[in-house]
ChimeraX commands (.cxc) that place a marker at each C-alpha (Angstrom):
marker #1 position -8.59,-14.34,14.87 radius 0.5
marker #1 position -10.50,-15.54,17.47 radius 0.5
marker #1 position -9.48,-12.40,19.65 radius 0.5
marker #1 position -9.12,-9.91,16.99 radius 0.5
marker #1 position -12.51,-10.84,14.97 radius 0.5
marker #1 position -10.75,-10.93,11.99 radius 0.5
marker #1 position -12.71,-12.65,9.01 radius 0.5
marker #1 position -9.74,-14.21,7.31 radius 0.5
marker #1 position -6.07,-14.95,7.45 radius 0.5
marker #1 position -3.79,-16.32,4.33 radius 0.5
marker #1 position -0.26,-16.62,4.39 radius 0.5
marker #1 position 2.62,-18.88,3.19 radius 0.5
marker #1 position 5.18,-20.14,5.83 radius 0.5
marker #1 position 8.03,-22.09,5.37 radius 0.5
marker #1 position 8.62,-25.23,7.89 radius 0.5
marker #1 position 11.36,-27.68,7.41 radius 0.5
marker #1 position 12.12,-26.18,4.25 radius 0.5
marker #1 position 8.85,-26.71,2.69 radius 0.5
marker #1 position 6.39,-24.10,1.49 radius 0.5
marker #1 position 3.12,-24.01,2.91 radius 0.5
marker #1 position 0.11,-21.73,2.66 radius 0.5
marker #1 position -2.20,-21.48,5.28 radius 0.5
marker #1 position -5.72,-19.82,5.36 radius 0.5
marker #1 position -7.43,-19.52,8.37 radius 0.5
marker #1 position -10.98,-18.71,8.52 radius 0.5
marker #1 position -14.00,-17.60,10.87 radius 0.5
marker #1 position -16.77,-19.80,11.53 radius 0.5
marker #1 position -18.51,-18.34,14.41 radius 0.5
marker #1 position -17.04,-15.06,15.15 radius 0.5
marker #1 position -14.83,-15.04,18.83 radius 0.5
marker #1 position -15.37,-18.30,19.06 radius 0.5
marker #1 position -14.80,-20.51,16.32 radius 0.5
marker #1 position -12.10,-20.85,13.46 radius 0.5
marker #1 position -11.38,-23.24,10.60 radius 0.5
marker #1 position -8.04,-23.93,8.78 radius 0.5
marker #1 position -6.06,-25.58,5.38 radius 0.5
marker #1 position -2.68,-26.12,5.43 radius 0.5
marker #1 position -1.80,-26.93,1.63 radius 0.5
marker #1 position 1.52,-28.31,0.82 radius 0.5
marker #1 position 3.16,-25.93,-2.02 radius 0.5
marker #1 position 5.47,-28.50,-2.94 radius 0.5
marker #1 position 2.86,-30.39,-4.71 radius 0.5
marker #1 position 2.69,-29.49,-8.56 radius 0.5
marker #1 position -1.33,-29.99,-8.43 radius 0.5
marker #1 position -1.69,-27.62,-5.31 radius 0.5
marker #1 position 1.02,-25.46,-7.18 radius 0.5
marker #1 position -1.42,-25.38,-10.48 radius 0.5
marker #1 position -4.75,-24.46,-8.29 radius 0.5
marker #1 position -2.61,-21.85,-6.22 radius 0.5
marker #1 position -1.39,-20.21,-9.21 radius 0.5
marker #1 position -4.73,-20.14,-11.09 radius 0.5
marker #1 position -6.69,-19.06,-7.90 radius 0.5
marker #1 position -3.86,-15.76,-6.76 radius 0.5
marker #1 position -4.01,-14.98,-10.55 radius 0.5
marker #1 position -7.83,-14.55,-10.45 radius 0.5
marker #1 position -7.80,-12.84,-6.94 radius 0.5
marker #1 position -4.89,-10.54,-8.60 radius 0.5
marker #1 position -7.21,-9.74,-11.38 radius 0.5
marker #1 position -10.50,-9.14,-9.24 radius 0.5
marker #1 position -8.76,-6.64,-6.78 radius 0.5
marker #1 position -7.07,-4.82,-10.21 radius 0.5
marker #1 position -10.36,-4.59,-11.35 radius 0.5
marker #1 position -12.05,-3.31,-8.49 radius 0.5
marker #1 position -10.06,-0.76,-8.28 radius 0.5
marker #1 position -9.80,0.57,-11.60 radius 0.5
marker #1 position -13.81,0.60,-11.12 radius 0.5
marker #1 position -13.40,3.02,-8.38 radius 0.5
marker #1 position -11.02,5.29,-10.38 radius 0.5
marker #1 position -12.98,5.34,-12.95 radius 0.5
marker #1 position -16.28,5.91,-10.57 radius 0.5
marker #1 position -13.97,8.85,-8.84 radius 0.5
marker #1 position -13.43,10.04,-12.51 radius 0.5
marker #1 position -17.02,10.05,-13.52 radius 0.5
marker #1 position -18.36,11.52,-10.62 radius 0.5
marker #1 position -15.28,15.03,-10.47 radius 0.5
marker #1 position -16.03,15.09,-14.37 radius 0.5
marker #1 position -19.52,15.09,-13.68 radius 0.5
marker #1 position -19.21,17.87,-10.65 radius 0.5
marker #1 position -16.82,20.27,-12.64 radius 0.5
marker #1 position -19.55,20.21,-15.79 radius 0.5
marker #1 position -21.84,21.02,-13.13 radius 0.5
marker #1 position -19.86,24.09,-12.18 radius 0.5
marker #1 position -18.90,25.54,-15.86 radius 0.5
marker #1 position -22.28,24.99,-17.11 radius 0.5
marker #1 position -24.02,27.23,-13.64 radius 0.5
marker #1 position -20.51,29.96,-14.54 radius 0.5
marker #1 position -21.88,29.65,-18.21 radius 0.5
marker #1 position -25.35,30.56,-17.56 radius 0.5
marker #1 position -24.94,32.56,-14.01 radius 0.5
marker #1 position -24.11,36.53,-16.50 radius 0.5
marker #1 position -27.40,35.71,-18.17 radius 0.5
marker #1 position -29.84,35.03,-14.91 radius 0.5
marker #1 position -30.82,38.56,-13.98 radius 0.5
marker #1 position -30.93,38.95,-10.56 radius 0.5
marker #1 position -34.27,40.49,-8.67 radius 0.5
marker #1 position -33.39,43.07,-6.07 radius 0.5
marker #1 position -36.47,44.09,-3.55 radius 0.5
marker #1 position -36.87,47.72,-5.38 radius 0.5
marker #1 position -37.46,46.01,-8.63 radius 0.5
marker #1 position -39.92,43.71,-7.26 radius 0.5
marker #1 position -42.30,47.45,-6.32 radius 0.5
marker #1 position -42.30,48.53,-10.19 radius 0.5
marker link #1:1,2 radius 0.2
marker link #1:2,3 radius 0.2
marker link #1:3,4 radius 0.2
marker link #1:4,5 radius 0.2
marker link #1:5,6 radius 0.2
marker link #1:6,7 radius 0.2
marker link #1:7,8 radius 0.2
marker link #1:8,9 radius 0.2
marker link #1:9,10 radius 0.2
marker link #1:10,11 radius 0.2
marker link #1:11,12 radius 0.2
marker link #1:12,13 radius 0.2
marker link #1:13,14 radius 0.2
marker link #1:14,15 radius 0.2
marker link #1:15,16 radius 0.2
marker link #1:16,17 radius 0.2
marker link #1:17,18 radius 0.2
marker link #1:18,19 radius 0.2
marker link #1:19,20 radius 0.2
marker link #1:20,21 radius 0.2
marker link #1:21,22 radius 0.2
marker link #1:22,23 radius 0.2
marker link #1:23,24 radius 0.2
marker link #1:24,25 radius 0.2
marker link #1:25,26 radius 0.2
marker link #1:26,27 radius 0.2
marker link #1:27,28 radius 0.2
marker link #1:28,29 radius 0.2
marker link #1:29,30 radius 0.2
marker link #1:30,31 radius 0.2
marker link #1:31,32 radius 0.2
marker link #1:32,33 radius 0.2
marker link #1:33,34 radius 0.2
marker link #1:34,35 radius 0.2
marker link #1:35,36 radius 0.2
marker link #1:36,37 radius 0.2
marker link #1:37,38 radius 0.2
marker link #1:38,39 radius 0.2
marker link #1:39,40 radius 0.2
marker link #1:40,41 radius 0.2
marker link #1:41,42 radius 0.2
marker link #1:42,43 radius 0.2
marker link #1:43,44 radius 0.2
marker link #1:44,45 radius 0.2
marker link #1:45,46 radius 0.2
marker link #1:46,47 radius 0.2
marker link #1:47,48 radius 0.2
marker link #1:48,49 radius 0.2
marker link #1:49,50 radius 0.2
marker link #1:50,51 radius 0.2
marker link #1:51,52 radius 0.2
marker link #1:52,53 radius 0.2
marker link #1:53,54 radius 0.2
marker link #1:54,55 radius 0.2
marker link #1:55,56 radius 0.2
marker link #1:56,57 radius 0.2
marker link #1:57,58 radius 0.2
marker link #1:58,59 radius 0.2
marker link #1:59,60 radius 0.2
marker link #1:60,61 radius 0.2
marker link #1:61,62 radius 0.2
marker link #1:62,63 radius 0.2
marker link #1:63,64 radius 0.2
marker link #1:64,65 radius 0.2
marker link #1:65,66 radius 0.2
marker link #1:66,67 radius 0.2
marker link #1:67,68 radius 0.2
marker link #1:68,69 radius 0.2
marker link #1:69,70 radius 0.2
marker link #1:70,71 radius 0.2
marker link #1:71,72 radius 0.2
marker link #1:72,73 radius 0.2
marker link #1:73,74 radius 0.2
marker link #1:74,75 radius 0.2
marker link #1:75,76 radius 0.2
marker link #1:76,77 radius 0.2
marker link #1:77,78 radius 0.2
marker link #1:78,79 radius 0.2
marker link #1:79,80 radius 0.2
marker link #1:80,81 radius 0.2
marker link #1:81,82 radius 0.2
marker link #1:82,83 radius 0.2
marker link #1:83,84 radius 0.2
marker link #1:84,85 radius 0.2
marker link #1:85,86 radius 0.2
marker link #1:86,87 radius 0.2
marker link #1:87,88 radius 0.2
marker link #1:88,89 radius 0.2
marker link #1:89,90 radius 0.2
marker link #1:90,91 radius 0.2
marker link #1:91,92 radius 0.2
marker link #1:92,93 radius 0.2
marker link #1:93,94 radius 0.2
marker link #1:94,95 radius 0.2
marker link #1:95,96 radius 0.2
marker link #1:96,97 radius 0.2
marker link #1:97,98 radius 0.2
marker link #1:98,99 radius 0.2
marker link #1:99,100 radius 0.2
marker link #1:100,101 radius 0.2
marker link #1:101,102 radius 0.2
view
């Protein structure tokens, strides 16, 4: 992290046959990094862990089904666009230069 620049690193290892997650974090980019090692083994850090992935689960479903629906919206939005100017494009009459002299 410190050579990559990488914000943030979370994994779970196992060591000694033991479960452990580790997050790793930037402090001062290049130069400085912070870390937990949490202990899965433990039913309380179990209960948090659970509760916290569940919530990250749910914001990253969310975000995305924000962007699909944005992505919906917005080709919705641009084919309207394009059947409405079809609609009304027969009945715009168009103004050649030798009309413009009469």
């Amino acid at each position: 992290m410190i050579f990559t620049g990488e914000d943030s690193l979370n994994r779970d290892e196992e060591y000694k046959n033991k479960v452990y997650n580790i997050s790793v974090f930037t402090i001062k980019k290049h130069e400085v990094v912070g870390g937990i090692i949490r202990d899965m083994e433990n039913p309380e850090v179990r209960k948090d862990e659970v509760v916290e992935r569940a919530r990250e689960v749910i914001r990253e479903n969310l975000e995305a089904v924000q962007q699909i629906a944005y992505f919906t919206w917005r080709k919705t939005l641009q084919k309207r666009k394009k059947s409405s100017i079809q609609l009304f494009s027969p009945t715009i009459p168009t103004i050649t230069p030798a009309d413009d002299r009469r």
